[in-house]
C-alpha positions, 0 to 999 in steps of 0.5 A: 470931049465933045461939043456942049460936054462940060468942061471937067474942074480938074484935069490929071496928066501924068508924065513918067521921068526921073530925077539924075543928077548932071555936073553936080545939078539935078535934071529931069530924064524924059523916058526914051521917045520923049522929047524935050527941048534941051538946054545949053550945058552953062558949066561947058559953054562957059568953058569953051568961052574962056577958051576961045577967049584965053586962045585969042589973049595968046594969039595976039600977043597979049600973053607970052606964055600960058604960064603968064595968062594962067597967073594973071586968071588965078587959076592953074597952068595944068587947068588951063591948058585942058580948058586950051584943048576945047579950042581944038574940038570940031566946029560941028561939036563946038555949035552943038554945045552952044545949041544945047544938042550935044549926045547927053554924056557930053559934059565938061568932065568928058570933054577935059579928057584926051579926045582925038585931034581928027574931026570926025573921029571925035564925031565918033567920040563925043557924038 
C-alpha cells in the first residue's frame, strides 16, 4: 500500500497446514519451510518430571525398591521402570523436550522404547 491509499475493511490471509493428530491430541503442521513456535510436549515433560522425581525417591532411600515406590504411586512396576529409563536420556535431548525443540516424531511413546545408553547414538535416534 502506499501512502494516502485507503486502508481495505477486509483483509484475506491465507496459510496452508493441515490438521494431524499427535499423542491422541489435534495439531497444526505448518508446510515445510514454515516455522512455528513450538511447544513443550506436556504428556513427555510430565514424564521425565516423575522420573527424575521417582530417581530421587530411590536415590535417597526413601524407597527400597521400585516395587514399593510403583505401589505407593498406584501404578505398575513394568510402567515405572520404562518411565525410570527417560532418566538415562542425554542432558541435550532431555533440555530439548523441556524447551519444546525436540525432532517431531519424539514423542512419550517413542521415547518408552529401547534407545541406546550412549549419548550420542540416541542424538542419532531420537534426534
Amino acid at each position: 500500500m502506499t501512502r494516502g491509499a485507503p486502508i481495505p475493511d477486509i483483509v484475506t490471509l491465507h496459510v496452508p497446514f493441515r490438521i494431524v493428530k499427535r499423542g491422541g491430541r489435534k495439531e497444526m503442521q505448518m508446510p515445510e519451510g514454515a516455522t512455528q513456535p513450538r511447544r513443550a510436549d506436556g504428556t513427555l515433560v510430565k514424564a521425565l518430571a516423575r522420573a527424575f522425581r521417582w530417581k530421587k525417591m530411590l536415590e535417597s532411600g526413601e524407597f527400597a525398591t521400585i516395587a514399593e515406590l510403583a505401589e505407593r504411586e498406584g501404578i505398575a512396576t513394568s510402567y515405572m521402570t520404562r518411565i525410570l529409563r527417560l532418566t538415562l536420556l542425554s542432558p541435550d535431548i532431555v533440555e530439548a523436550i523441556v524447551c519444546g525443540t525436540q525432532g517431531r516424531d519424539v514423542s512419550l511413546e517413542r521415547a518408552l522404547k529401547p534407545f541406546p545408553l550412549e549419548w550420542r547414538e540416541q542424538q542419532d535416534q531420537l534426534g
